[in-house]
C-alpha positions in Angstrom: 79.8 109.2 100.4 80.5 105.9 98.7 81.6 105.1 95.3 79.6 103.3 92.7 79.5 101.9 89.3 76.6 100.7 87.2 75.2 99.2 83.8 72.5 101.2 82.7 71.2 99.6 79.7 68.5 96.9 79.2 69.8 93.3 78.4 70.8 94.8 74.1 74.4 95.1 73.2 73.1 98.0 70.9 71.7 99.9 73.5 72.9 103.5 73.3 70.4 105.8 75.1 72.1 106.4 78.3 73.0 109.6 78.2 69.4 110.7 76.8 68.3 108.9 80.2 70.1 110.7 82.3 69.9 114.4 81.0 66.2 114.3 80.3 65.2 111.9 83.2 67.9 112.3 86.2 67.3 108.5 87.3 69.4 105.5 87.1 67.8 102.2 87.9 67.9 98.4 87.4 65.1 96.1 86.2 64.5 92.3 87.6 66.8 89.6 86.5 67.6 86.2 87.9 70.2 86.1 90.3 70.2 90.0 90.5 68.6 90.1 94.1 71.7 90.8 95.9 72.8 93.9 93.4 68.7 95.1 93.5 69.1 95.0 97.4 72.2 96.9 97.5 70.8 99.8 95.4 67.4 100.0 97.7 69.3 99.5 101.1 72.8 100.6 100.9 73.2 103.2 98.3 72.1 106.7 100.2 72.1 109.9 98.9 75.0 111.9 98.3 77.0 108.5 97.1 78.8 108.9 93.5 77.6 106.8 90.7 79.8 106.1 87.5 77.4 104.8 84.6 79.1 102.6 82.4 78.9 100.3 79.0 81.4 97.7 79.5 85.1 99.4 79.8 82.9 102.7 78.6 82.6 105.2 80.6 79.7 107.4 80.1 79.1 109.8 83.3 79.6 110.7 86.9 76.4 111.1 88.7 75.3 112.4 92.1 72.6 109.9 93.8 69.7 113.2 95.5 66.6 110.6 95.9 65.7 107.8 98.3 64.9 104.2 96.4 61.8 104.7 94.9 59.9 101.3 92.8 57.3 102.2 89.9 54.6 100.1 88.3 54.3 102.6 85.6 54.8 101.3 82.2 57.0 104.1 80.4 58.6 102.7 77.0 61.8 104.2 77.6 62.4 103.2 81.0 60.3 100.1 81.1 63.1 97.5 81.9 64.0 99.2 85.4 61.7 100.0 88.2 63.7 100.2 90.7 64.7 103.8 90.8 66.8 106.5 92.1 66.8 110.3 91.1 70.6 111.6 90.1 71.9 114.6 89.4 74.6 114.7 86.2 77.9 116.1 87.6 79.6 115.4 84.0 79.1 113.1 80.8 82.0 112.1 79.1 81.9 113.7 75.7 84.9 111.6 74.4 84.7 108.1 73.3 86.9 106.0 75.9 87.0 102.4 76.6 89.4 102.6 79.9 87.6 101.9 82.8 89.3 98.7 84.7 86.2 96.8 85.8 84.1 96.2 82.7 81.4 93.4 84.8 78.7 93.6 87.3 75.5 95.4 86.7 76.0 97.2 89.9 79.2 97.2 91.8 80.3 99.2 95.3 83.8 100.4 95.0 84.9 101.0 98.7 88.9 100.4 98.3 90.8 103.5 98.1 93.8 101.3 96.6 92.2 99.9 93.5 92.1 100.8 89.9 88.1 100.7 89.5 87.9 103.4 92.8 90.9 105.4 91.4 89.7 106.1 88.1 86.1 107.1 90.0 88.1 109.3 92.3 89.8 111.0 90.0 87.3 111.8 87.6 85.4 113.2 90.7 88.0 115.3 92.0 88.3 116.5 88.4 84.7 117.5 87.8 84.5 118.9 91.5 88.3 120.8 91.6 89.6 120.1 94.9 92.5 119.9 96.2 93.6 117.0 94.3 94.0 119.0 91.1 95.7 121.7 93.5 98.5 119.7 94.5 100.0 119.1 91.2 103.7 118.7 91.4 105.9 117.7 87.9 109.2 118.6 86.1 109.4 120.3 83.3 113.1 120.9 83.2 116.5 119.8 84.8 119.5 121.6 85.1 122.7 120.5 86.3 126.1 122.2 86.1 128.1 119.9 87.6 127.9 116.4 89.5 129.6 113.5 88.7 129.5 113.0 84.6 127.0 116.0 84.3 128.2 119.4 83.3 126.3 121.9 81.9 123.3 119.2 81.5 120.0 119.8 80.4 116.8 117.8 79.7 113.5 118.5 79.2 110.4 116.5 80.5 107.2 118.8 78.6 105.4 117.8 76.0 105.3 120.0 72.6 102.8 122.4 74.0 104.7 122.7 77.0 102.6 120.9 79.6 104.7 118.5 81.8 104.9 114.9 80.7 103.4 111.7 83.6 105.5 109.7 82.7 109.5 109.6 81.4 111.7 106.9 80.0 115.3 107.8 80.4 117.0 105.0 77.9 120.5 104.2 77.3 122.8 101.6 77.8 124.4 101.0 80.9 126.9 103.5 82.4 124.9 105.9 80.4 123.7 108.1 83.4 120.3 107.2 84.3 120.4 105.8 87.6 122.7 108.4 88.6 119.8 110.9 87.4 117.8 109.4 89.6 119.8 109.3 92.3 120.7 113.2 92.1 116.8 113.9 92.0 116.0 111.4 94.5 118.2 113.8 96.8 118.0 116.7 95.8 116.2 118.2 99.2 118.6 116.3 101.2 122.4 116.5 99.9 124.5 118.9 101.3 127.0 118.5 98.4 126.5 119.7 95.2 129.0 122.1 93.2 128.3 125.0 90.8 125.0 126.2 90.2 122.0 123.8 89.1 117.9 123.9 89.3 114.9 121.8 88.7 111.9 123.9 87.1 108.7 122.4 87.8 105.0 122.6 87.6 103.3 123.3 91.1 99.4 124.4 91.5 99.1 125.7 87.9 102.8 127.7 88.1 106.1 127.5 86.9 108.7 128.2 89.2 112.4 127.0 89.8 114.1 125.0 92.7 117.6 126.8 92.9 121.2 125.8 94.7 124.2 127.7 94.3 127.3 126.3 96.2 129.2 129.1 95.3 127.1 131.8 96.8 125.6 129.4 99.1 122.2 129.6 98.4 119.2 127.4 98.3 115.8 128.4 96.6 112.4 126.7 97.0 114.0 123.5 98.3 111.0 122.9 100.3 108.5 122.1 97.5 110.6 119.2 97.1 110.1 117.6 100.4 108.5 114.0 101.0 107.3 114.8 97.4 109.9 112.4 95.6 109.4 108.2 95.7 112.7 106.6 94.5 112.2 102.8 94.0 115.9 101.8 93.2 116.8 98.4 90.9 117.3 96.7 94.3 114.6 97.9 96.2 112.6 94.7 96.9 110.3 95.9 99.6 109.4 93.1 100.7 108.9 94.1 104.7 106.6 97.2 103.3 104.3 95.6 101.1 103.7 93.0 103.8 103.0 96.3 106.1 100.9 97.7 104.0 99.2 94.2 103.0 98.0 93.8 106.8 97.4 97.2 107.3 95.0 97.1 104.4 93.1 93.5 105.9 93.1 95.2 109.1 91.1 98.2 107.7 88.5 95.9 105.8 88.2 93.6 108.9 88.0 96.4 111.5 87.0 99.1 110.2 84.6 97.9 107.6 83.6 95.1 109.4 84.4 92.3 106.5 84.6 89.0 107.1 88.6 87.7 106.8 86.9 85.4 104.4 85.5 88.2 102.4 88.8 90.9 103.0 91.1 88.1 101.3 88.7 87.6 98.4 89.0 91.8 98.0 92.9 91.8 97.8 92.7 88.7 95.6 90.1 90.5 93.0 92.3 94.3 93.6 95.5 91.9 92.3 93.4 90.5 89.4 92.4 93.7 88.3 95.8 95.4 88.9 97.6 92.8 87.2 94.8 92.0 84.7 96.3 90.3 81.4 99.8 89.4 82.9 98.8 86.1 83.6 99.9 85.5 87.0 99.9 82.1 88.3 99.2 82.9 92.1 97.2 84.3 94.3 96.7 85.8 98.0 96.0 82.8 100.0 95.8 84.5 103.4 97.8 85.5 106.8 98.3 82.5 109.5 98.2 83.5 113.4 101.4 85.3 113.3 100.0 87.4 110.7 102.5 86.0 108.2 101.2 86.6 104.6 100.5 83.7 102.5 100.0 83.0 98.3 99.2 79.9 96.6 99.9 78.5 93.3 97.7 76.6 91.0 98.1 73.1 92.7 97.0 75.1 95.6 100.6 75.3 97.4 101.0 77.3 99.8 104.3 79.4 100.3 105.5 82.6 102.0 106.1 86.3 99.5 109.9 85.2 99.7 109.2 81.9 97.8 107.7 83.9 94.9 109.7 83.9 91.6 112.1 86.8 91.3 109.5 88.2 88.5 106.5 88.4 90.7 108.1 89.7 93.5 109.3 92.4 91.4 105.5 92.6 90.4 104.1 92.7 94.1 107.1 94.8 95.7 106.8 97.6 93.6 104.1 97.6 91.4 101.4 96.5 94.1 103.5 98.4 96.9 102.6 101.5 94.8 99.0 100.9 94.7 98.7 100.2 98.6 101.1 103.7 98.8 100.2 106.7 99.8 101.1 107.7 96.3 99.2 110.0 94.7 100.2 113.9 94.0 104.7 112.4 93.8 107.2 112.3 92.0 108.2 108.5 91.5 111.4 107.3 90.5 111.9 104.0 89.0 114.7 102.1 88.5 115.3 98.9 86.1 111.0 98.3 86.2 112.2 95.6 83.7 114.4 94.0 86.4 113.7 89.8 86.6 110.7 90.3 84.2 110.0 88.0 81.1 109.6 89.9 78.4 106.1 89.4 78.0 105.4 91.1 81.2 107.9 94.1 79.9 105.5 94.5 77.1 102.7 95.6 79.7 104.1 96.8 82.9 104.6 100.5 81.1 101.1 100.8 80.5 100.5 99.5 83.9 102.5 102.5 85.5 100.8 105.0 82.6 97.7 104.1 84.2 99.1 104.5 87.8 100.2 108.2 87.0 97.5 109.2 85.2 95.1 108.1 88.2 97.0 109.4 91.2 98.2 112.5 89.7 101.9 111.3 89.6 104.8 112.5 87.6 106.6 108.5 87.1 110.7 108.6 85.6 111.7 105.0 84.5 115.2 104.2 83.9 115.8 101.4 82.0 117.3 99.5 78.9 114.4 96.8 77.9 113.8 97.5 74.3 109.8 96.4 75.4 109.6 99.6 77.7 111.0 101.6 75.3 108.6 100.2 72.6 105.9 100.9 74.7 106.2 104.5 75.2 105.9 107.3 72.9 108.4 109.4 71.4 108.0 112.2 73.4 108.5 110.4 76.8 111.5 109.0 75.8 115.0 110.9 76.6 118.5 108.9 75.8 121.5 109.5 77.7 124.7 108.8 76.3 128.4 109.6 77.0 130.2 111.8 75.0 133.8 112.9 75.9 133.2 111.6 79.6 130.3 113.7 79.9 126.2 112.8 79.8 124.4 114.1 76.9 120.7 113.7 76.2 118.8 113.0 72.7 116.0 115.0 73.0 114.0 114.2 70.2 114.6 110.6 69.5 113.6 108.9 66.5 110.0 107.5 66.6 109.8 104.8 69.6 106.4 103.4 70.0 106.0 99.7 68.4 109.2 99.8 67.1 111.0 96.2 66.5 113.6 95.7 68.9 116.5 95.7 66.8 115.3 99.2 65.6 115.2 100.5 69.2 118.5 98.9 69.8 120.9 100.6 66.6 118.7 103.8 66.4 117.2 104.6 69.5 120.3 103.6 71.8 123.2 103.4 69.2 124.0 99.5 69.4 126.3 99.1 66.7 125.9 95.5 66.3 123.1 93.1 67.0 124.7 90.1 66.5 128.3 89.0 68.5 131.3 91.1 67.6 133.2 88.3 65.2 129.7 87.4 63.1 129.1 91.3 63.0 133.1 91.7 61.5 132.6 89.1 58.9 129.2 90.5 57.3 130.6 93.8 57.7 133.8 92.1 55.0 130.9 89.6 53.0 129.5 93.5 52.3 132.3 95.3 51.3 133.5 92.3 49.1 129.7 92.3 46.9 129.7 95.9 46.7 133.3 95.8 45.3 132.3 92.7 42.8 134.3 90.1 44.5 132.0 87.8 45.5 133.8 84.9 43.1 136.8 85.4 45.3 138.3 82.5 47.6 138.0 85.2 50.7 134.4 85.4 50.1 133.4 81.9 49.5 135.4 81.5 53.0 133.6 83.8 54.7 130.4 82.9 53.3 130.6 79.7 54.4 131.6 80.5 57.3 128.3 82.4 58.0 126.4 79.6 57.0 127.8 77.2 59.0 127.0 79.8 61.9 123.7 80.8 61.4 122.1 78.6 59.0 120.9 79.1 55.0 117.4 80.2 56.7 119.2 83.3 58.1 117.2 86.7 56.9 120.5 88.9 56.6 122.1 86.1 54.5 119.0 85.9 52.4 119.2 89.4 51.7 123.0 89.7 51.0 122.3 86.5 48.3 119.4 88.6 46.6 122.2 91.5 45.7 124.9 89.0 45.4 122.8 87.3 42.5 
């Protein structure tokens, strides 16, 4: 069984008929169209019966189809489908009711999708799985809730990863600043099924093959419960984790399997990777790409004057890309638990703005739960409310905000005094005189010497232009 995806519309942007097609005519096809010959061949020699077809509008997805006829070409002039003659019969397996504009690879009238490690054959896999129930809806494994009754700064914790309704959340954003207790979370959960020392009581609930059931220690009777649902189940990438050695593992490992197994030219398996990275990393704007490996197998990129240079010569941002964004793709990933530290680690900000949705994605395909620890104001914007849970010390313990104040497209200086309690934005001495230049209008002394000091002061600092000066001047005149 191969994976497929297809345009089935004639050459009209306004086209809208596909679904008619397919429920009243089971058959997908393609017409005649220069430079088409290689995609027509492909769909009369390669495509076989029993292959998967995902019909598509651009990034629309529209159904998931089962190919049940050989090739078939007809002359017969039919007014509906008279743009494609080449024709296969199809049986529906779903049409997507909801209007969605998520599939990764928007081009191509007819594209193979052979790489288990891509977006475009993840989103077809899943939605397969999904229609057909197998065992990859069987194995899901999530937290709902976490409680710890002692370890470290933790005592008598609780936090809560459901949504509203109840249902687990796929992705977290633990926020606060540091020292606040989320890498030390993660740590604790990352192992759990393996530390011998723990004190008191604590459990994790969690969401396993449609149930609700609870992972128990107790030091004090000495008791473990359900431990073992837990095991290999949990990826922890920590804020050093580079993994460098692994991805270059898993990058040969994957051009070994095109070249030998699927019999691709080395030419051809490079050009794969290269296109899987573009659509990855689509809209980051990367400025490499896979170049190749040399005789000793060592793995090669190149810029855009075409220099070559070895994964350690990368910036620090794109190997924090590669290393654990990319490593995750080439994983064995999907049905985990994956723990995240500092994703935001060496990243410009721009590429913060995008890599939440990138791991949304990831854990929505591959049936993940994904935790994120971090203190980038972009992740945080990026995520909504619901996903996000602050830590924060109180009285030398960790405490979590449950319901924090609306996140999603926040500004940053919101995120940073309400979300994670930053008192002041700007450095502590600027922050102590606007604090005074305040206290001095509202008590109707802005004609003072003090005032005029400090005004002047602030001006010389920051500039007549500044918004919080132009603001205090409005209720100062």
């Amino acid at each position: 069984m191969t994976y497929w995806h297809m345009q089935l519309h004639p050459d009209d942007k306004h086209f809208g008929k596909e679904r008619d097609i397919l429920t009243q005519s089971s058959i997908i096809g393609l017409g005649q169209w220069p430079g088409g010959e290689g995609q027509i061949d492909q769909f009369k020699t390669q495509m076989e019966k029993g292959d998967i077809v995902l019909i598509k509008r651009g990034h629309q997805p529209i159904a998931l189809v089962k190919v049940v006829g050989d090739f078939e070409y007809s002359e017969i002039v039919d007014q509906t489908l008279d743009w494609f003659p080449n024709r296969r019969k199809i049986e529906v397996l779903e049409i997507m009711e909801e209007i969605r504009n998520d599939f990764p690879q928007p081009r191509m009238t007819l594209q193979r999708s052979t790489n288990r490690f891509t977006p475009t054959y993840q989103y077809i896999d899943t939605w397969y799985h999904k229609v057909m129930h197998s065992d990859f809806y069987q194995n899901v494994l999530k937290i709902n809730k976490i409680h710890i009754d002692s370890h470290k700064h933790f005592k008598n914790f609780t936090v809560h990863f459901t949504e509203t309704n109840g249902s687990p959340l796929s992705i977290i954003v633990l926020a606060g600043i540091n020292g606040s207790g989320k890498t030390t979370l993660l740590e604790y959960l990352a192992k759990y099924d393996t530390s011998p020392k723990f004190k008191g009581e604590d459990y994790i609930d969690i969401y396993l093959n449609g149930k609700n059931l609870s992972i128990y220690r107790d030091s004090n009777k000495k008791k473990t419960k359900g431990i073992k649902e837990l095991k290999n189940k949990i990826m922890y990438l920590p804020a050093t984790f580079e993994g460098r050695e692994d991805l270059e593992k898993k990058i040969r490992r994957y051009i070994d399997e095109l070249m030998f197994e699927k019999d691709y030219k080395a030419s051809d398996a490079y050009k794969e990777l290269q296109d899987n990275i573009n659509e990855i990393f689509e809209g980051l704007s990367l400025n490499i790409c896979f170049h190749g490996l040399n005789k000793d197998k060592q793995i090669f990129f190149k810029n855009v004057n075409e220099e070559k240079f070895e994964l350690d010569q990368l910036s620090t941002g794109e190997k924090t890309l590669l290393s654990k964004v990319l490593y995750l793709y080439l994983s064995e990933a999907k049905n985990k638990i994956i723990l995240i530290d500092e994703p935001e680690l060496s990243l410009h900000p721009n590429w913060q703005n995008r890599i939440f949705k990138l791991y949304e994605v990831f854990a929505e395909k591959n049936n993940n739960q994904i935790i994120l620890a971090t203190h980038s104001p972009h992740i945080i914007a990026s995520a909504g409310s619901e996903s996000v849970k602050v830590l924060k010390i109180e009285n030398g313990f960790v405490e979590v905000i449950e319901e924090s104040n609306q996140s999603y497209g926040l500004e940053f200086s919101k995120i940073l005094t309400d979300i994670m309690g930053v008192e002041h934005l700007r450095p502590p001495e600027i922050a102590e005189k606007f604090d005074e230049v305040k206290k001095l209008i509202i008590s109707n002394e802005s004609n003072t010497q003090r005032f005029k000091q400090l005004w002047d002061e602030l001006v010389h600092f920051l500039g007549d232009n500044d918004l919080d000066l132009q603001l205090l001047k409005l209720d100062k005149d």
